[in-house]
C-alpha positions as CSV (number, residue, x, y, z in Angstrom):
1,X,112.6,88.1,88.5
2,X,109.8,86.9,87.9
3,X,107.4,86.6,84.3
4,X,103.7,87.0,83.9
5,X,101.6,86.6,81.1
6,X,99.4,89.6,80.2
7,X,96.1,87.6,81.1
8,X,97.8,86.6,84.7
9,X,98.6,90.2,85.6
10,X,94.9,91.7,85.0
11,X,94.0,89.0,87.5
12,X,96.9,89.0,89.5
13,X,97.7,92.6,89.9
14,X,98.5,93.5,93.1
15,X,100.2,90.0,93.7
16,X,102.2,91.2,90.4
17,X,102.8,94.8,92.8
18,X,103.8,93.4,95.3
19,X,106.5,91.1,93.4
20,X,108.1,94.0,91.7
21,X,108.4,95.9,95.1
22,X,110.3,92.3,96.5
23,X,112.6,91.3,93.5
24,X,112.8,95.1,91.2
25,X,111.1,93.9,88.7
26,X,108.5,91.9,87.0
27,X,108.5,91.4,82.7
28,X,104.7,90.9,81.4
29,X,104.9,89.0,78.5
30,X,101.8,89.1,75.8
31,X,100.8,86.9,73.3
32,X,102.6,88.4,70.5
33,X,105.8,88.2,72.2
34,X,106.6,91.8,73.3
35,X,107.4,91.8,76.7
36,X,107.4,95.0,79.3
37,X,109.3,95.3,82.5
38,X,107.2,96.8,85.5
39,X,109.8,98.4,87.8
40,X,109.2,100.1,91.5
41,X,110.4,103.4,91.5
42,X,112.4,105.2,94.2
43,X,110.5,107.0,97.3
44,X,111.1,110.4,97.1
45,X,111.0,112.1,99.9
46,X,112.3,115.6,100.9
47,X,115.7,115.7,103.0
48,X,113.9,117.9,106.0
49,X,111.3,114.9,106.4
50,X,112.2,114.3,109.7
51,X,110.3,112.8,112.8
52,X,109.2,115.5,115.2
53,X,110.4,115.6,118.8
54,X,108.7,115.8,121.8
55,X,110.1,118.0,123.7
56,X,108.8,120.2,127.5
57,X,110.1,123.5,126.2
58,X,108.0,126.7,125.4
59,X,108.1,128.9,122.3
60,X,109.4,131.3,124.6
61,X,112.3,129.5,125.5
62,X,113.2,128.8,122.3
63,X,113.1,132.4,121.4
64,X,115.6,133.1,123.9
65,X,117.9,130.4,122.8
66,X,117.9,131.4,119.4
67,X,118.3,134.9,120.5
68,X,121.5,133.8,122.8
69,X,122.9,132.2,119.9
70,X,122.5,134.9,117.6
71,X,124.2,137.9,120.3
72,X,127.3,135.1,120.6
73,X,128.1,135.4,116.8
């Protein structure tokens, strides 16, 4: 982890970004002592993000595979 003075991380911000993404976190210390911690936070994504498929088949064949599936049940 590493520490940055208030005045190096105005100049230095995306270096300072790119840090926190690396190690988790980054503190930014100011001249009166208080010192704040710059953290990532989680991607969120959504559980049915998922990569497409290519596939050679036509709505209508999908329709009837779905419709095969549903007559079996």
């Amino acid at each position: 982890m590493q520490i940055f003075t208030y005045s190096e991380a105005r100049q230095k911000f995306a270096e300072v970004l790119e840090e926190a993404d690396s190690s988790g976190k980054v503190l930014i210390r100011r001249k009166d002592g208080r010192t704040y911690s710059l953290v990532p936070e989680k991607g969120t994504s959504s559980p049915l993000d998922v990569p497409s498929l290519k596939a050679k088949i036509s709505s209508k064949e999908i329709v009837d595979i779905i419709r095969e599936g549903r007559e079996g049940e």
